[in-house]
N, C-alpha and C positions, 0 to 999 in steps of 0.2 A: 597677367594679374596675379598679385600676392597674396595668398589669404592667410593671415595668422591667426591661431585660434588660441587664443590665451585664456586660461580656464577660471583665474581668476578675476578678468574682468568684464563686470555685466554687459557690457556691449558686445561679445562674443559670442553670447547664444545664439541671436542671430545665424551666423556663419557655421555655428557649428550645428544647429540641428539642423540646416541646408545641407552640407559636408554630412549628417549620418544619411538622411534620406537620399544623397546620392550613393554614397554605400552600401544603401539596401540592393537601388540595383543592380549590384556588382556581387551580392551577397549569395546567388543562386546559382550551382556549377551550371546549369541548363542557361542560365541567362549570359553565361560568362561564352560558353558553348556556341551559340547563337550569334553574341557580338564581334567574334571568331570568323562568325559565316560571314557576316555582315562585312568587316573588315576586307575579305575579297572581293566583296561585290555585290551588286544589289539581287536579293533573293523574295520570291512571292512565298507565301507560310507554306505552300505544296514540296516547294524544293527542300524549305528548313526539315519537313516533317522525313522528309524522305532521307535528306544528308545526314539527320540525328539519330533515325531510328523512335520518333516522339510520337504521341497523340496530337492530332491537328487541334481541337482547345488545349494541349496543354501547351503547344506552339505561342497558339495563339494569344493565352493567359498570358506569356514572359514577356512576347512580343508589347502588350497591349500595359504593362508594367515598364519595361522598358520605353516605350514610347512616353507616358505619362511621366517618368523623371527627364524627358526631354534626351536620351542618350540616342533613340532612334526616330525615325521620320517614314513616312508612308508616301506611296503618291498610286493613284488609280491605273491599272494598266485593265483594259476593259473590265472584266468582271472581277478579277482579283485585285488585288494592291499589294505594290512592290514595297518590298522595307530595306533602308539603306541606314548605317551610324551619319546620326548628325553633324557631328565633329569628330571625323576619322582620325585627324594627326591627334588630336587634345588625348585621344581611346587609347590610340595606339600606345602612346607617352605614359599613361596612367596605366595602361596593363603590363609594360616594361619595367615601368618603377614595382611594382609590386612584387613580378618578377625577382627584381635586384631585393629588395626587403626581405621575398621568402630565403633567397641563395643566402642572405647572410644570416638571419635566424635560424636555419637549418632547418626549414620547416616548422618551430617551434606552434605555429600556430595552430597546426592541425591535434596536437596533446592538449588544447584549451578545452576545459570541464565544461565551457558553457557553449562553445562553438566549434570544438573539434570533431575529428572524424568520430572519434566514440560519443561524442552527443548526438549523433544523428541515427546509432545504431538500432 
């Protein structure tokens, strides 16, 4: 599927405030982290907390965001519940491309005033 998001015409908000909101959650080094773990394999929030070094609600909070834009899935394994990427190839593909954008911007993105690494200082 193609999604063009052409700024000038009103039938594009649509798509594109869908496209930011999926952006958000991609927008959190912890959530990026996570979808990392995920990507090898299916993980219960014990294991994330433990392979991250995190607070088990703060685990839990990325998870529970992440799951809500649809990027991960759950399923009950007795008391716990296991979390797996929904669309593992679509993840994997979009965090490649991203990849390739930072390699060719040189990073430029992290000197951004409103969302670089010095706006978070």
């Amino acid at each position: 599927m193609t999604m063009t998001l052409e700024i000038a015409d009103p039938s594009a908000e649509e798509p594109l405030t869908a496209a930011a909101c999926l952006f958000h959650g991609f927008s959190d080094r912890s959530r990026l982290v996570i979808l990392q773990h995920l990507l090898l394999g299916e993980h219960r929030v014990v294991e994330l907390t433990e392979h991250l070094g995190l607070a088990q609600s703060t685990v839990s909070k990325h998870l529970a965001c992440l799951k809500d834009c649809g990027l991960v899935t759950s399923r009950p394994q007795g008391r716990a519940s296991v979390f797996s990427v929904t669309h593992p190839e679509a993840t994997t593909k979009l965090l490649a491309a991203a990849e390739t954008l930072l390699d060719l911007t040189g990073f430029a993105v992290t000197l951004c005033p409103n969302h670089g690494v010095s706006a978070h200082d």
